[in-house]
TORTI-488949 format. One record per residue: z, x, y of N, C-alpha, C in turn; residue number from 1; residue in one letter. Coordinates in nm, 2 decimals, m for minus. Layout:
REM residues N
+--------+--------+--------+--------+--------+--------+--------+--------+--------+-----+------+
:     nZ :     nX :     nY :    caZ :    caX :    caY :     cZ :     cX :     cY : seq : type :
+--------+--------+--------+--------+--------+--------+--------+--------+--------+-----+------+
:      Z :      X :      Y :      Z :      X :      Y :      Z :      X :      Y : NUM :    a :
...
+--------+--------+--------+--------+--------+--------+--------+--------+--------+-----+------+
END
This chain:
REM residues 117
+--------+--------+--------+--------+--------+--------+--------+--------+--------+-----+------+
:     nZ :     nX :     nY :    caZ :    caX :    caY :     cZ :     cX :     cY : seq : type :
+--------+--------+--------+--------+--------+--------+--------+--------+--------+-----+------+
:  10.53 :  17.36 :   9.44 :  10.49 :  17.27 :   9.34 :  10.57 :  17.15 :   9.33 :   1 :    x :
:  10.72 :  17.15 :   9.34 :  10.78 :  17.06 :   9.35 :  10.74 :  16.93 :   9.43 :   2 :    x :
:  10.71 :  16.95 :   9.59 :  10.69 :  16.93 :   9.69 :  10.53 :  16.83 :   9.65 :   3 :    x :
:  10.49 :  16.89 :   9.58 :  10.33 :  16.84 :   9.50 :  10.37 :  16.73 :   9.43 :   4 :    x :
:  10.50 :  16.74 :   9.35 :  10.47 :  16.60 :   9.23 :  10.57 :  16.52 :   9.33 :   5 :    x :
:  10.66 :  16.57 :   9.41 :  10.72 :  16.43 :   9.46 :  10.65 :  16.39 :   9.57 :   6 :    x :
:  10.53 :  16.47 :   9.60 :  10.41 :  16.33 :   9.72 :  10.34 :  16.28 :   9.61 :   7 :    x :
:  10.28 :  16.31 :   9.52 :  10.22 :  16.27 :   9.35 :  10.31 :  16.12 :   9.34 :   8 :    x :
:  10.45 :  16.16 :   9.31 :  10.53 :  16.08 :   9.31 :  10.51 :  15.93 :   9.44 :   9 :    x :
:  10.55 :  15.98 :   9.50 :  10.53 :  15.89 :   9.62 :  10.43 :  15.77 :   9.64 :  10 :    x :
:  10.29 :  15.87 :   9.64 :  10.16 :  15.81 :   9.62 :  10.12 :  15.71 :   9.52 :  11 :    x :
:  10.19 :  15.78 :   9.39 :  10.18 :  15.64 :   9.32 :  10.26 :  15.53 :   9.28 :  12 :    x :
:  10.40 :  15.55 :   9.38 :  10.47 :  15.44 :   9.37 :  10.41 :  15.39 :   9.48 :  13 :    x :
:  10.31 :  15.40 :   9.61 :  10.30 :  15.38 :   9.72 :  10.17 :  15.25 :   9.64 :  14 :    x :
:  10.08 :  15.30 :   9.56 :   9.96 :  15.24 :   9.46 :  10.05 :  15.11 :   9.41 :  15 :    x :
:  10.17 :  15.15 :   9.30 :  10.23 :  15.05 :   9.26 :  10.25 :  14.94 :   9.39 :  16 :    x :
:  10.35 :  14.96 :   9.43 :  10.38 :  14.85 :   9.57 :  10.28 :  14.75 :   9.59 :  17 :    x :
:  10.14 :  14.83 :   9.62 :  10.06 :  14.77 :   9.69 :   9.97 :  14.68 :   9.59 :  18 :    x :
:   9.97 :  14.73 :   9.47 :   9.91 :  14.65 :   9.32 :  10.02 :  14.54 :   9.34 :  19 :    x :
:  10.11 :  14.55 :   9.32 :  10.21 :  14.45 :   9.28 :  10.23 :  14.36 :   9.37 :  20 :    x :
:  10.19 :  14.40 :   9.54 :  10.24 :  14.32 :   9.66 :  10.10 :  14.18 :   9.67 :  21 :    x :
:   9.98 :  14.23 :   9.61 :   9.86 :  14.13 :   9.60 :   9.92 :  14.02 :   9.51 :  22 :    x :
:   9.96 :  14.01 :   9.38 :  10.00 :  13.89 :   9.31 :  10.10 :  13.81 :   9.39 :  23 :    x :
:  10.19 :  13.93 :   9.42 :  10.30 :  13.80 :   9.53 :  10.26 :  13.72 :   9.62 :  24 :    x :
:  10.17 :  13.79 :   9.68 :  10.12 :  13.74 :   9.81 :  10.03 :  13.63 :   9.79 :  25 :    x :
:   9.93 :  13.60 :   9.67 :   9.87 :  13.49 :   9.61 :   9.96 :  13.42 :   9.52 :  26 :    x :
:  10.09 :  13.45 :   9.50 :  10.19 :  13.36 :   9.46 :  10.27 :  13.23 :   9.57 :  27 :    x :
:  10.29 :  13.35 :   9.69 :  10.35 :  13.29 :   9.80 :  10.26 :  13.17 :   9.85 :  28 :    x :
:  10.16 :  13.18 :   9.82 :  10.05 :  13.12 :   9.90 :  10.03 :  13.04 :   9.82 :  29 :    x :
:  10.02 :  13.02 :   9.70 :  10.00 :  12.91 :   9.56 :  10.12 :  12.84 :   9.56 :  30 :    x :
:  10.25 :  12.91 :   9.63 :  10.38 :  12.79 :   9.66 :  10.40 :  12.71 :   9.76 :  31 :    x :
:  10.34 :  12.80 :   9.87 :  10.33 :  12.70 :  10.04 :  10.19 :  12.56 :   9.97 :  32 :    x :
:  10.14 :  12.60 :   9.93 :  10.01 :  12.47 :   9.91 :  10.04 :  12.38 :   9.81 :  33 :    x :
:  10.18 :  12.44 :   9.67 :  10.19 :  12.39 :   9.63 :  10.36 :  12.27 :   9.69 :  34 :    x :
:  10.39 :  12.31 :   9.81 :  10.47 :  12.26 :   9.88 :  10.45 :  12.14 :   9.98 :  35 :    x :
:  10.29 :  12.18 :  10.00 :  10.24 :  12.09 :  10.10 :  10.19 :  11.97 :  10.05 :  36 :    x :
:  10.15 :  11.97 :   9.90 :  10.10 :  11.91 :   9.82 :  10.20 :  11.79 :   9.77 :  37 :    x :
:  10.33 :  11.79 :   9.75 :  10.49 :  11.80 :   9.70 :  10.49 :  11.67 :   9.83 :  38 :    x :
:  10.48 :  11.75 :   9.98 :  10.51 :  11.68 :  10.09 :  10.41 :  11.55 :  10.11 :  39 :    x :
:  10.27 :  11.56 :  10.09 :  10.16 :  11.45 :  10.12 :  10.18 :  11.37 :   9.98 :  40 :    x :
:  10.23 :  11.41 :   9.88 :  10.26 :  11.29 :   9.76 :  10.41 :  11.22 :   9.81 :  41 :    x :
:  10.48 :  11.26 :   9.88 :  10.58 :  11.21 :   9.89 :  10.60 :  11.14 :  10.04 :  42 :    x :
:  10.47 :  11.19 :  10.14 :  10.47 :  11.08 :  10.23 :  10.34 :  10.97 :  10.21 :  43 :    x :
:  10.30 :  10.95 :  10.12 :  10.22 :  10.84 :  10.10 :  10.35 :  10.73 :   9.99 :  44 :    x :
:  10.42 :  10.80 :   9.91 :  10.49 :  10.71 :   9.81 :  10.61 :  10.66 :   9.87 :  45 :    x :
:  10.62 :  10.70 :   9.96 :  10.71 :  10.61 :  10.01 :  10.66 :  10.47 :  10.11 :  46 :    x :
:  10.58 :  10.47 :  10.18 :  10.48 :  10.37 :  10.22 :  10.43 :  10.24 :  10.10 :  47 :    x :
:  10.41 :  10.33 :   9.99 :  10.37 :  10.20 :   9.87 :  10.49 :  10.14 :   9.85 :  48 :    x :
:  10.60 :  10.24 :   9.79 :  10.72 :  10.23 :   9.77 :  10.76 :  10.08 :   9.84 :  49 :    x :
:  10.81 :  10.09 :   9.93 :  10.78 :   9.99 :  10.02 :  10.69 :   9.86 :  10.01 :  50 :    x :
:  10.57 :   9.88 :   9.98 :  10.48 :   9.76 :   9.97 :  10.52 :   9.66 :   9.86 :  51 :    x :
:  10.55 :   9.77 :   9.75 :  10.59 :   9.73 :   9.59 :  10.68 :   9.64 :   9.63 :  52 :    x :
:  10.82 :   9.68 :   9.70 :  10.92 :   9.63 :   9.71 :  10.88 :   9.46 :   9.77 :  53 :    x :
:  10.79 :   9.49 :   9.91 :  10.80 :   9.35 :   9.97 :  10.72 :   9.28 :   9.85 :  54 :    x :
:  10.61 :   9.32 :   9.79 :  10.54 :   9.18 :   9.72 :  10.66 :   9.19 :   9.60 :  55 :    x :
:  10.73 :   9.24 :   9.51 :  10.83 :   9.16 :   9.46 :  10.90 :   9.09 :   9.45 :  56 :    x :
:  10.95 :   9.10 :   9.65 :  11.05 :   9.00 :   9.67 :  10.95 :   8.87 :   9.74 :  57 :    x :
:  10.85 :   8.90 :   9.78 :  10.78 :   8.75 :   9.79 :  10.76 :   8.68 :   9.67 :  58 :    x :
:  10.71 :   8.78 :   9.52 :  10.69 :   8.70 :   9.42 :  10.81 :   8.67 :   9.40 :  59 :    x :
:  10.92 :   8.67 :   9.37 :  11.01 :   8.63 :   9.36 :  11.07 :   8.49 :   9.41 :  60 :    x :
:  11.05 :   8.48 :   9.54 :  11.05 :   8.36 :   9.61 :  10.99 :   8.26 :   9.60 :  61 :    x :
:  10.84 :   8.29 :   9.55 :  10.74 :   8.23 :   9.46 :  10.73 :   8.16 :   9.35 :  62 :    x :
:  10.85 :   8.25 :   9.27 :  10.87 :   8.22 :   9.12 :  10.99 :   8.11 :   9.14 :  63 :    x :
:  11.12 :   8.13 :   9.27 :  11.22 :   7.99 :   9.27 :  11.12 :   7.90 :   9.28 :  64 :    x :
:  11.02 :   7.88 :   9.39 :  10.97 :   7.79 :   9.46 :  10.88 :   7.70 :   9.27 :  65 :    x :
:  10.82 :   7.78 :   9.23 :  10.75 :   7.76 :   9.09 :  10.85 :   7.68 :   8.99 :  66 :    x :
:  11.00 :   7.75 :   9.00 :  11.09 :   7.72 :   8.94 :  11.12 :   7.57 :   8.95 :  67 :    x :
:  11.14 :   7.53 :   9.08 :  11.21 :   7.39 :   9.14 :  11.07 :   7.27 :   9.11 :  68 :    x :
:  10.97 :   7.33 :   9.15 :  10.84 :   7.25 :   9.10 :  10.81 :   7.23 :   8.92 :  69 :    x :
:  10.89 :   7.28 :   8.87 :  10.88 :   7.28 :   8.69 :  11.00 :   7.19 :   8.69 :  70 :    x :
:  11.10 :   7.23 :   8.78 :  11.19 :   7.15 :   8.75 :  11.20 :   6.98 :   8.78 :  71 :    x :
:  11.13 :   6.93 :   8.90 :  11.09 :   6.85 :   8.96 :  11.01 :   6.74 :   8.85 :  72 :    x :
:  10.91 :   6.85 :   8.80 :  10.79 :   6.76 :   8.68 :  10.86 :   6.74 :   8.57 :  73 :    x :
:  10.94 :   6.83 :   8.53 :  11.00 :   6.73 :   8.40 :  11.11 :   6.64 :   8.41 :  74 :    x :
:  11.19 :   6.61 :   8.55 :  11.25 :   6.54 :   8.61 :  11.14 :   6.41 :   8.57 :  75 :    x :
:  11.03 :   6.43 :   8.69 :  10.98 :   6.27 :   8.69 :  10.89 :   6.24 :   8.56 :  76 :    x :
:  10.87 :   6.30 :   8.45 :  10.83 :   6.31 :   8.27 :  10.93 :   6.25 :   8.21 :  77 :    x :
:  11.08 :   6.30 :   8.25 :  11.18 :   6.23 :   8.20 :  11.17 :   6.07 :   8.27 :  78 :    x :
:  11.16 :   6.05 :   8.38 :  11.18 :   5.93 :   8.46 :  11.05 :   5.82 :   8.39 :  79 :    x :
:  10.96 :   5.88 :   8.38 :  10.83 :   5.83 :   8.35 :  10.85 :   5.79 :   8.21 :  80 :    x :
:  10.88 :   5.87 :   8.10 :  10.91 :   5.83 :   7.95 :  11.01 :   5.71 :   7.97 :  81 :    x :
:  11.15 :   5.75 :   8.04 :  11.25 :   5.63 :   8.05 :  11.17 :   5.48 :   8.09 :  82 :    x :
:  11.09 :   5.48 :   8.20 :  11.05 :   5.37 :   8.24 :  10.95 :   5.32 :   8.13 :  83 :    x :
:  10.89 :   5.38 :   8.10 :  10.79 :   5.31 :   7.97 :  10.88 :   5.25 :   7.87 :  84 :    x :
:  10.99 :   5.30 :   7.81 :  11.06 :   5.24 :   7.72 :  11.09 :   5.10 :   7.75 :  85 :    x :
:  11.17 :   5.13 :   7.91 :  11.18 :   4.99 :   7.96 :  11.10 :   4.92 :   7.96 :  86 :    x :
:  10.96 :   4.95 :   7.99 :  10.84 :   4.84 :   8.00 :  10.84 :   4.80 :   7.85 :  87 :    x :
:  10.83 :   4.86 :   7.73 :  10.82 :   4.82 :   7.65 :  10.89 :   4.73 :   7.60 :  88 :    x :
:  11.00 :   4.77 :   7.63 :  11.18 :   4.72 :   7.56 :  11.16 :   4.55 :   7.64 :  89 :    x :
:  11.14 :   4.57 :   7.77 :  11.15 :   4.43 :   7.84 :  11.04 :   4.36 :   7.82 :  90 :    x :
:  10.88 :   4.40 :   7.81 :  10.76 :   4.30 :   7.86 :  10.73 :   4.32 :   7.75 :  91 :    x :
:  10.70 :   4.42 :   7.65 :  10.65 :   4.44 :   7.54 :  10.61 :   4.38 :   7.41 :  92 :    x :
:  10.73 :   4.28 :   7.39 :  10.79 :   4.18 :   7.30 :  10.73 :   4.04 :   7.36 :  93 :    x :
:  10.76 :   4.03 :   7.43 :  10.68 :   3.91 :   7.51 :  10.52 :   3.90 :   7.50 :  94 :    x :
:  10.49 :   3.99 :   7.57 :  10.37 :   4.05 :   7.51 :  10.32 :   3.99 :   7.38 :  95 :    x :
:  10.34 :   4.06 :   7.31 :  10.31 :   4.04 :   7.16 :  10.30 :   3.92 :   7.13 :  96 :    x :
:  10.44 :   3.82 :   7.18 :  10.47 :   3.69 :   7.14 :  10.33 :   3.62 :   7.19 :  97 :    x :
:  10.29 :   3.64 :   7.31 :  10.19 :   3.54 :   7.42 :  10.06 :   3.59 :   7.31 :  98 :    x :
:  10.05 :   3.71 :   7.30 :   9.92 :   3.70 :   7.22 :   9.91 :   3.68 :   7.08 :  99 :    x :
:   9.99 :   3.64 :   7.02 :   9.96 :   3.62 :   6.92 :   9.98 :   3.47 :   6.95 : 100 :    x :
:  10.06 :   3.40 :   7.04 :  10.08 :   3.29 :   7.04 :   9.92 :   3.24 :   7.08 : 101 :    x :
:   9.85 :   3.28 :   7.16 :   9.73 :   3.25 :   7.24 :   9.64 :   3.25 :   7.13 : 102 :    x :
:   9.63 :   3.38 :   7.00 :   9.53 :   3.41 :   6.87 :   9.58 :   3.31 :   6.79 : 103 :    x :
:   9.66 :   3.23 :   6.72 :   9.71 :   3.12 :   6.69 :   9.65 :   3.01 :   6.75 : 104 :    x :
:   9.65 :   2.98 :   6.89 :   9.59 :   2.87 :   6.94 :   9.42 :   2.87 :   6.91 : 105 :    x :
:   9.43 :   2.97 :   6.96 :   9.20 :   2.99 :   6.94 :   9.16 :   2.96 :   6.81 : 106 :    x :
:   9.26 :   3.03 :   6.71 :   9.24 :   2.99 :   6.57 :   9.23 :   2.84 :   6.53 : 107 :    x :
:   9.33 :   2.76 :   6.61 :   9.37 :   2.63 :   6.58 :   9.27 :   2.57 :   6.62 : 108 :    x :
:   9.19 :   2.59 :   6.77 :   9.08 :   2.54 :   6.83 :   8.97 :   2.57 :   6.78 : 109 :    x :
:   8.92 :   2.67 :   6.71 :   8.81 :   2.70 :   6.63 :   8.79 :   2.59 :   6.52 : 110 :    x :
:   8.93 :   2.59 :   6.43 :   8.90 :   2.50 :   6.29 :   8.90 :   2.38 :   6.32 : 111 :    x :
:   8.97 :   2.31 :   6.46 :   8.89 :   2.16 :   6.49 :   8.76 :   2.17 :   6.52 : 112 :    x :
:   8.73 :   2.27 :   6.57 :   8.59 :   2.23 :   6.63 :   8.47 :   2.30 :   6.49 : 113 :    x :
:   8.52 :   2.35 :   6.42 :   8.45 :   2.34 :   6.28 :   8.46 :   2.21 :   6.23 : 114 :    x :
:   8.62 :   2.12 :   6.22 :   8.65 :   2.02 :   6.13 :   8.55 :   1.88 :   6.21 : 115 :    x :
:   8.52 :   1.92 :   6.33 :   8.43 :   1.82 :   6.41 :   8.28 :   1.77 :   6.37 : 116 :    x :
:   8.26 :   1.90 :   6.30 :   8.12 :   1.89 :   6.32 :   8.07 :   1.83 :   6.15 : 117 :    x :
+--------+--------+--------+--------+--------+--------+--------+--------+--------+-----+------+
END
């Protein structure tokens, strides 16, 4: 009888093992795919990885080049404002003088040629 419950015994630790060996085995297998998975995300990211890097440093080079061209325009804005003042400051005055001196004359010439008639 003894001999009965320890193959009893046996048998159903032999049932256990084998119940318990199926979840591992779809465990093991849910880790290799979920390893492989781990590996194809991490050899595509490095590739972008990469891409990211060059177009930042081209934008970058883009943004001095952007920089020196901003800087350039308000360079010749400044140059441009200065010279007008000059135009103003030097011919401006003059200017004014000749035409009003000229609207003065027409005026003068109109009221003889009224006082003629």
């Amino acid at each position: 009888m003894g001999e009965v419950i320890g193959l009893a015994a046996v048998i159903v630790f032999a049932a256990l093992v084998g119940v318990l060996a199926v979840p591992l085995l779809k465990l093991g297998k849910l880790l290799d795919n979920a390893a492989v998975g781990v590996k194809e995300i991490s050899d595509n990211t490095v590739p972008l990885l990469t891409e990211v890097t060059t177009t930042v440093s081209s934008t970058n080079h883009q943004l001095v080049k952007v920089d020196t061209i901003t800087d350039n325009v308000a360079q010749v804005s400044t140059n441009v404002s200065a010279l007008t003042a000059l135009f103003a400051a030097t011919l401006g005055s003059p200017v004014v003088k000749v035409a009003a001196f000229s609207y003065g004359v027409r005026q003068a010439m109109a009221g003889r040629s009224r006082g003629k008639k």
